[in-house]
mmJSON file of the N, C-alpha and C atoms, coordinates in Angstrom:
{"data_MODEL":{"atom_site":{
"group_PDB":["ATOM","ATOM","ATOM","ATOM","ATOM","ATOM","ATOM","ATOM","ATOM","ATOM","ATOM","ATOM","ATOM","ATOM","ATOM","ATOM","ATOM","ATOM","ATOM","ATOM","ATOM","ATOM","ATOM","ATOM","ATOM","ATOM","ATOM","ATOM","ATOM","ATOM","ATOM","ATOM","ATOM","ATOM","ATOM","ATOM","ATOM","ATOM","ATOM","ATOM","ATOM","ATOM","ATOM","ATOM","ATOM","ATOM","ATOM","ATOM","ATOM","ATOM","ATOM","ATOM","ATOM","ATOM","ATOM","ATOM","ATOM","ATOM","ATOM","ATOM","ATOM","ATOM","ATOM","ATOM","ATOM","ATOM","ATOM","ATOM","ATOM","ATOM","ATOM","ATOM","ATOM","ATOM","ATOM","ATOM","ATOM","ATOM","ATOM","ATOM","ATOM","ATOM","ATOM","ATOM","ATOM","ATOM","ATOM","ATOM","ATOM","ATOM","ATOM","ATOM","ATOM","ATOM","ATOM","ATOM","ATOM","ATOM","ATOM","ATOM","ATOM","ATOM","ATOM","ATOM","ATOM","ATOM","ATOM","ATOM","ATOM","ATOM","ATOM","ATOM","ATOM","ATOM","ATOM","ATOM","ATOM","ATOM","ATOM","ATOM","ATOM","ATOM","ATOM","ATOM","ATOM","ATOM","ATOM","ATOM","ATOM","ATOM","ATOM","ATOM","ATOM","ATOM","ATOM","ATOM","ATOM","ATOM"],
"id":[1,2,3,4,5,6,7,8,9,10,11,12,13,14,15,16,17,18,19,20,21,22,23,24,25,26,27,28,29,30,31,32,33,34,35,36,37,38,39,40,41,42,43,44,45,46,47,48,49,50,51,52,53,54,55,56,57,58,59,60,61,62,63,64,65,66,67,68,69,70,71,72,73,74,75,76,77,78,79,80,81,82,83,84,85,86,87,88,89,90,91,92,93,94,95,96,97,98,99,100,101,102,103,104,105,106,107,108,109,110,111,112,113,114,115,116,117,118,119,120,121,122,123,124,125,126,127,128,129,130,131,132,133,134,135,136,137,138],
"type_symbol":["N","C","C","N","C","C","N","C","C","N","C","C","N","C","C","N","C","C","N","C","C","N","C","C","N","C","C","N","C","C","N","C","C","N","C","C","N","C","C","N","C","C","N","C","C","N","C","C","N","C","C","N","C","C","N","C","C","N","C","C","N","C","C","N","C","C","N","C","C","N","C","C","N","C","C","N","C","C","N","C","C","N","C","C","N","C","C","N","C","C","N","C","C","N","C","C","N","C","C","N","C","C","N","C","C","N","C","C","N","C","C","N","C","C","N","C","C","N","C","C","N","C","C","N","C","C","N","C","C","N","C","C","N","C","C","N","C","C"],
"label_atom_id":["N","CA","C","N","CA","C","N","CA","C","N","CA","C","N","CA","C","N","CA","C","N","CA","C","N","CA","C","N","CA","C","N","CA","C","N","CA","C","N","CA","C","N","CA","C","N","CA","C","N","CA","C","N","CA","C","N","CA","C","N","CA","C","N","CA","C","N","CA","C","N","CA","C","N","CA","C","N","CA","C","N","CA","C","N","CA","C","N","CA","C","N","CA","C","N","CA","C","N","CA","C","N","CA","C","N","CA","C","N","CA","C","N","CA","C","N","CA","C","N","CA","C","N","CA","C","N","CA","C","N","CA","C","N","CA","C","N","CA","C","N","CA","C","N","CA","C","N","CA","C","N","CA","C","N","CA","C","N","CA","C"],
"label_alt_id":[null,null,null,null,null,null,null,null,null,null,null,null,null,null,null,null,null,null,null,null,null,null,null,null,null,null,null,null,null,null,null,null,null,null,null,null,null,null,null,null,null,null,null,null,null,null,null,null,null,null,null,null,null,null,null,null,null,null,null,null,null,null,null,null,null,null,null,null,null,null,null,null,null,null,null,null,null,null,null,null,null,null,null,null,null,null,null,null,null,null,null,null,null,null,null,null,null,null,null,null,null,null,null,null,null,null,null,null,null,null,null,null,null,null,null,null,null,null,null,null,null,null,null,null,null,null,null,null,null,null,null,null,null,null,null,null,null,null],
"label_comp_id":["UNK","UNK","UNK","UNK","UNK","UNK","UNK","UNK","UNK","UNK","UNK","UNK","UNK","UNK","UNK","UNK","UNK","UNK","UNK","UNK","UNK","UNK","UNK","UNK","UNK","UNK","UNK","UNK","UNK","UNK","UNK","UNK","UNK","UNK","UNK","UNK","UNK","UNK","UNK","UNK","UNK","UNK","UNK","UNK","UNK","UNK","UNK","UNK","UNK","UNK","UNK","UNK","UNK","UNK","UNK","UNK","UNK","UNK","UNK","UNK","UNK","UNK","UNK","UNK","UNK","UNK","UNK","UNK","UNK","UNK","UNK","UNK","UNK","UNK","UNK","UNK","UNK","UNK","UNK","UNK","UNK","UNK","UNK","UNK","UNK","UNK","UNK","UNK","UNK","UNK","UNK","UNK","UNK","UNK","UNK","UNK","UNK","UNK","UNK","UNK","UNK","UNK","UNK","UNK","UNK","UNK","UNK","UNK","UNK","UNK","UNK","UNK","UNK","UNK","UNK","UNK","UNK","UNK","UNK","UNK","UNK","UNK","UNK","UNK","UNK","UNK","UNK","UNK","UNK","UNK","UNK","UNK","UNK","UNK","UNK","UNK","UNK","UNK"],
"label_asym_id":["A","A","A","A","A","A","A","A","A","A","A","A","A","A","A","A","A","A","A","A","A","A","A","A","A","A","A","A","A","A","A","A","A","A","A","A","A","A","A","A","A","A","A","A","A","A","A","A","A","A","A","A","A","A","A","A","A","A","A","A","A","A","A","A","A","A","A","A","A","A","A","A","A","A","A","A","A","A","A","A","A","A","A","A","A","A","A","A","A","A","A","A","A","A","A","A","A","A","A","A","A","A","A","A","A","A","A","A","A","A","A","A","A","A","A","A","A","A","A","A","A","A","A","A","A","A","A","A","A","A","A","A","A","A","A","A","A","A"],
"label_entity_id":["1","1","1","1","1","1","1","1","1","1","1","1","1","1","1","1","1","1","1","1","1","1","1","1","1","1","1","1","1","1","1","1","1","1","1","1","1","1","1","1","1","1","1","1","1","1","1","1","1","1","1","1","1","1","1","1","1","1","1","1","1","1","1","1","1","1","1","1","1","1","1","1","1","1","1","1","1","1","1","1","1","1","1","1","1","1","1","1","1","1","1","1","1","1","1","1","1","1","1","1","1","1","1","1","1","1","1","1","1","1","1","1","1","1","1","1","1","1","1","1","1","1","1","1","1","1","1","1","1","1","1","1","1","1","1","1","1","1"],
"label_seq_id":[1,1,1,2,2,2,3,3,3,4,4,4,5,5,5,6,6,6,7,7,7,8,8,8,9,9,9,10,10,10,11,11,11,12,12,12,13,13,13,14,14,14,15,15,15,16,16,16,17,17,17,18,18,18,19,19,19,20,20,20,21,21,21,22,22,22,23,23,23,24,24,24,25,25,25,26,26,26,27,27,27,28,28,28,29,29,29,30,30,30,31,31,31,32,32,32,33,33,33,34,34,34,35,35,35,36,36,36,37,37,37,38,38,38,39,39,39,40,40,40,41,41,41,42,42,42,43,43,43,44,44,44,45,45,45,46,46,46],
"pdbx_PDB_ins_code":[null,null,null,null,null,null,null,null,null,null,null,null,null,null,null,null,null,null,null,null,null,null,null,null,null,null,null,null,null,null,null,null,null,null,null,null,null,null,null,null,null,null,null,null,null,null,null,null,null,null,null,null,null,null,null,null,null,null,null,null,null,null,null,null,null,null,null,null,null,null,null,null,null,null,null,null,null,null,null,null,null,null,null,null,null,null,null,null,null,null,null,null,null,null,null,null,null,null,null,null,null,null,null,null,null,null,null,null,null,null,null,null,null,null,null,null,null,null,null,null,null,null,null,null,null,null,null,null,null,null,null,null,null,null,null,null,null,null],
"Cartn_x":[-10.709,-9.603,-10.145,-9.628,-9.823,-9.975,-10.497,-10.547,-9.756,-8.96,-8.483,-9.868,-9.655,-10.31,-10.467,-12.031,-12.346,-10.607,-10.447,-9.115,-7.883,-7.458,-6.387,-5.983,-4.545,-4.397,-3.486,-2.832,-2.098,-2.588,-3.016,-2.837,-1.999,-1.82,-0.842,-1.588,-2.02,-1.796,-1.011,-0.947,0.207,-0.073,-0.113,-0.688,1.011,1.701,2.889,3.742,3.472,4.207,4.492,3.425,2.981,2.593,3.263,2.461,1.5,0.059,-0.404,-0.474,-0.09,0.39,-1.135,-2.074,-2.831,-2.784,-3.081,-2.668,-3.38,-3.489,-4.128,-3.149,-3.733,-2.924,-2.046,-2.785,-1.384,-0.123,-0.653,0.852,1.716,0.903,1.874,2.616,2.341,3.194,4.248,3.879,4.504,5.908,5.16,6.489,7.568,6.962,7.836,8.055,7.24,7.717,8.094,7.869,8.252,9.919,10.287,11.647,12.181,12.203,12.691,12.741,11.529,11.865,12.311,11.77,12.2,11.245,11.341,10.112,10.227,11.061,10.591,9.805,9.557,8.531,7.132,6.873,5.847,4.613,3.622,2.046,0.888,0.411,-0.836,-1.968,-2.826,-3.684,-5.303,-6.608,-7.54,-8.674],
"Cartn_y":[64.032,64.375,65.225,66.283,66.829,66.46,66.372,66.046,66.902,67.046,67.651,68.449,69.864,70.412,70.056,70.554,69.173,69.846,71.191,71.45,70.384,69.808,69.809,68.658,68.815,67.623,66.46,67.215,65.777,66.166,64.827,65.08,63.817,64.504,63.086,62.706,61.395,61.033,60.54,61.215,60.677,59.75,58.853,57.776,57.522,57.933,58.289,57.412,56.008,54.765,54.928,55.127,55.122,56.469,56.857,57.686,57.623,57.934,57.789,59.007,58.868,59.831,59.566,61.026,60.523,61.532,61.238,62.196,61.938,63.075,63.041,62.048,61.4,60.989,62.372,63.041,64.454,64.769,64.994,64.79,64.249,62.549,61.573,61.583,61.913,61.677,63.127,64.165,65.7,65.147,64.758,64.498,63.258,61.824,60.852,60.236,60.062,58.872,57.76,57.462,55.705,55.569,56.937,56.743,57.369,57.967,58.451,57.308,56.597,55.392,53.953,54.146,52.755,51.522,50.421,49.441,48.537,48.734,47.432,48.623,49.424,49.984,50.579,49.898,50.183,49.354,49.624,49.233,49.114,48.823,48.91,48.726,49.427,49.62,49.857,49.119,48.753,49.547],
"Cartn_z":[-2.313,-3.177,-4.329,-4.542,-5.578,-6.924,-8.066,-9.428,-9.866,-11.148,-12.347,-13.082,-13.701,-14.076,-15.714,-16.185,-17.483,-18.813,-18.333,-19.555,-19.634,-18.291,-17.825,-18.927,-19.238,-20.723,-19.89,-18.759,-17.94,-16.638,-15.886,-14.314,-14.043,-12.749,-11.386,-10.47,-10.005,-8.847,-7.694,-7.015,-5.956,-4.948,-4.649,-4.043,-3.201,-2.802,-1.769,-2.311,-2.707,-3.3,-4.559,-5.411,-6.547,-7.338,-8.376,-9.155,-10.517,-10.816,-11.8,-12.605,-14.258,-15.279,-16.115,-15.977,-16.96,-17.674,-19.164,-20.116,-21.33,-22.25,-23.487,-24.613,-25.351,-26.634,-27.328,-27.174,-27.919,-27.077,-25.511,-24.745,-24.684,-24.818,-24.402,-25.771,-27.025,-27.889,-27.992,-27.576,-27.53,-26.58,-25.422,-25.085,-25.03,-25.986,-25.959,-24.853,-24.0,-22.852,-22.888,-23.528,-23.796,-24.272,-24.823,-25.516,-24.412,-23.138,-22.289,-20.858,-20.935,-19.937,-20.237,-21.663,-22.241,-22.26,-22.995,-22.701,-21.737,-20.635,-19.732,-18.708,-18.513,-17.398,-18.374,-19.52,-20.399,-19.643,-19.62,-19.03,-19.9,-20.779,-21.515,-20.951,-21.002,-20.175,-20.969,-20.537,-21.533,-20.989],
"occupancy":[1.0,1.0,1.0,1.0,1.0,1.0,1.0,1.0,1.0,1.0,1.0,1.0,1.0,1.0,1.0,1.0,1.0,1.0,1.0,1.0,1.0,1.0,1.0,1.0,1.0,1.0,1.0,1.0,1.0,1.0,1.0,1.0,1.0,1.0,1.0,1.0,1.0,1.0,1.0,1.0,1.0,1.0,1.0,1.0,1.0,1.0,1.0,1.0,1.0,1.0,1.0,1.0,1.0,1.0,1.0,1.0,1.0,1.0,1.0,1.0,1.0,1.0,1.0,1.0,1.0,1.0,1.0,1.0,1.0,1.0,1.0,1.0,1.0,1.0,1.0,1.0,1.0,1.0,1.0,1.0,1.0,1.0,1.0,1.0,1.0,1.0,1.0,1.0,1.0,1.0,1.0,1.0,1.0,1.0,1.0,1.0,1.0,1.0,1.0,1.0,1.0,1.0,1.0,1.0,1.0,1.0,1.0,1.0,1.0,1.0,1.0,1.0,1.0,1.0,1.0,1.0,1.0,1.0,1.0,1.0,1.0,1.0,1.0,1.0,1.0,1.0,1.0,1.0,1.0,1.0,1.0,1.0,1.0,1.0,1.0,1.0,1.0,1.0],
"B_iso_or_equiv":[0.0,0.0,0.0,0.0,0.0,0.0,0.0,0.0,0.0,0.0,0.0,0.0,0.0,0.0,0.0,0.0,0.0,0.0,0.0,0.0,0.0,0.0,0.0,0.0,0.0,0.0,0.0,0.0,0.0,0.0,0.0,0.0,0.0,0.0,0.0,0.0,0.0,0.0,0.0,0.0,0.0,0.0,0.0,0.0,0.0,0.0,0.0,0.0,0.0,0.0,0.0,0.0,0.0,0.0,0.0,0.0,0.0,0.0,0.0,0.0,0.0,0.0,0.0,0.0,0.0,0.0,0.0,0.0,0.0,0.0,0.0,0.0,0.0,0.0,0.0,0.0,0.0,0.0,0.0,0.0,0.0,0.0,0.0,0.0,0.0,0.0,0.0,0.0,0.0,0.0,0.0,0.0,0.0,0.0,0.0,0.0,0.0,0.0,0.0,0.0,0.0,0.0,0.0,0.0,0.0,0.0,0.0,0.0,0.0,0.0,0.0,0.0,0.0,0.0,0.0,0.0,0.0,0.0,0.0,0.0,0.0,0.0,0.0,0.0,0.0,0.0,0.0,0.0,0.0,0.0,0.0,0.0,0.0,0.0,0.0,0.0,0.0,0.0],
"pdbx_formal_charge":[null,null,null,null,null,null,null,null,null,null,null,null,null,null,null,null,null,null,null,null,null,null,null,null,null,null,null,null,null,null,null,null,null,null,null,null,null,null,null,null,null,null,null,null,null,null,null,null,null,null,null,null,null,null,null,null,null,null,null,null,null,null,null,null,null,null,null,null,null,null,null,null,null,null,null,null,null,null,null,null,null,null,null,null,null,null,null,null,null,null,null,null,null,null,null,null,null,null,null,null,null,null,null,null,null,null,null,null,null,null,null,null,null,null,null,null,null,null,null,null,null,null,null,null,null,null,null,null,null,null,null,null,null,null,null,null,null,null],
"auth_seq_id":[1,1,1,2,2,2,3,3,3,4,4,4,5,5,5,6,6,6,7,7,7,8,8,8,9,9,9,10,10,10,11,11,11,12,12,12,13,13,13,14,14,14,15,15,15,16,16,16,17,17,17,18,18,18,19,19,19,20,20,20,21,21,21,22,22,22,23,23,23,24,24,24,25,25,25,26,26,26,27,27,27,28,28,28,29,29,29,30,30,30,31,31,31,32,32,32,33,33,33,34,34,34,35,35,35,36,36,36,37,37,37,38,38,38,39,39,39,40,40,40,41,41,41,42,42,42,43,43,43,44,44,44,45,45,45,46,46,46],
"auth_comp_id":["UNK","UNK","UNK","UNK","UNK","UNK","UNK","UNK","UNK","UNK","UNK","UNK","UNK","UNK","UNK","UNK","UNK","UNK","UNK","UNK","UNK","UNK","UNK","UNK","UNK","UNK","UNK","UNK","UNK","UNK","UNK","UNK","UNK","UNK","UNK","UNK","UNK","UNK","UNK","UNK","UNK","UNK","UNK","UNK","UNK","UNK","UNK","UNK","UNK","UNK","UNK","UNK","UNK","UNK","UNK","UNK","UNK","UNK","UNK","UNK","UNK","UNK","UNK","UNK","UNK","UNK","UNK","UNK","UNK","UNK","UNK","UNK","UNK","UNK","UNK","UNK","UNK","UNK","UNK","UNK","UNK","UNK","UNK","UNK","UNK","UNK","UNK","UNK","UNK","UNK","UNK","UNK","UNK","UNK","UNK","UNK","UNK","UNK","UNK","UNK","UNK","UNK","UNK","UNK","UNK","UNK","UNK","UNK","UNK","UNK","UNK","UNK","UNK","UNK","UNK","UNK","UNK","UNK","UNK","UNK","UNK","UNK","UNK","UNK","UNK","UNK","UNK","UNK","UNK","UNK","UNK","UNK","UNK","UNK","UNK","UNK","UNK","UNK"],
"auth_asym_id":["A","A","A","A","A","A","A","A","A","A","A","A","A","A","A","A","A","A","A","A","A","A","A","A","A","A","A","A","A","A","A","A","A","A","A","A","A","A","A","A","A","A","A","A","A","A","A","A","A","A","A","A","A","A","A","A","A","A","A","A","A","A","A","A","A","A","A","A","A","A","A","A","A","A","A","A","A","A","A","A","A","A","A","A","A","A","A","A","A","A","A","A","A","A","A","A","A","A","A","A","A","A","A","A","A","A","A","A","A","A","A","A","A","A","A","A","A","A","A","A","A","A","A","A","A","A","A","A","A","A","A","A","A","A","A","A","A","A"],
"auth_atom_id":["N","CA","C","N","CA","C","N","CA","C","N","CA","C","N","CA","C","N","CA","C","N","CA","C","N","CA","C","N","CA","C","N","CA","C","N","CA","C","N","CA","C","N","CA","C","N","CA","C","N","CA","C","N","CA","C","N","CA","C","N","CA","C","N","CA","C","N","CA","C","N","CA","C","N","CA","C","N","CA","C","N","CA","C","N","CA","C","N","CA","C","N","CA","C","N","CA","C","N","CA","C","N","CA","C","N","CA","C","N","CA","C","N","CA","C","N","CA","C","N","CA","C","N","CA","C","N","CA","C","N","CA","C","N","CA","C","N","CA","C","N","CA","C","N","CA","C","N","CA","C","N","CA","C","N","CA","C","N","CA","C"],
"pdbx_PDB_model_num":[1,1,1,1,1,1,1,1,1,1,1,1,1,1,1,1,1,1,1,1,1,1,1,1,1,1,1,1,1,1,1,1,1,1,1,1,1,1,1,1,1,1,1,1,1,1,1,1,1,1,1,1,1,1,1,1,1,1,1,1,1,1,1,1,1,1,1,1,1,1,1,1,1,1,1,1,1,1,1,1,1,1,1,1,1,1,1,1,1,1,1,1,1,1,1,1,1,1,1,1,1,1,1,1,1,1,1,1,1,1,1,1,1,1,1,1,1,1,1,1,1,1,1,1,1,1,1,1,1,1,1,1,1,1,1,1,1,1]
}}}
């Protein structure tokens, strides 16, 4: 599988079931996700 290149500020994984959103702290706040899905599909993650 390919990697994301070292610029890239969001990638996806598509795992066919599942998608993973990884992203910089500046994106994720640029674009507000949490106020667009709401907190019951929120994940914290360590």
């Amino acid at each position: 599988m390919p990697s994301a290149p070292p610029q890239a500020l969001w990638s996806v994984l598509d795992y066919v079931d599942v998608m993973v959103h990884v992203m910089t702290a500046e994106i994720r706040d640029f674009y507000s996700l949490e106020t667009f899905w709401g907190e019951e599909n929120k994940r914290e993650l360590e």
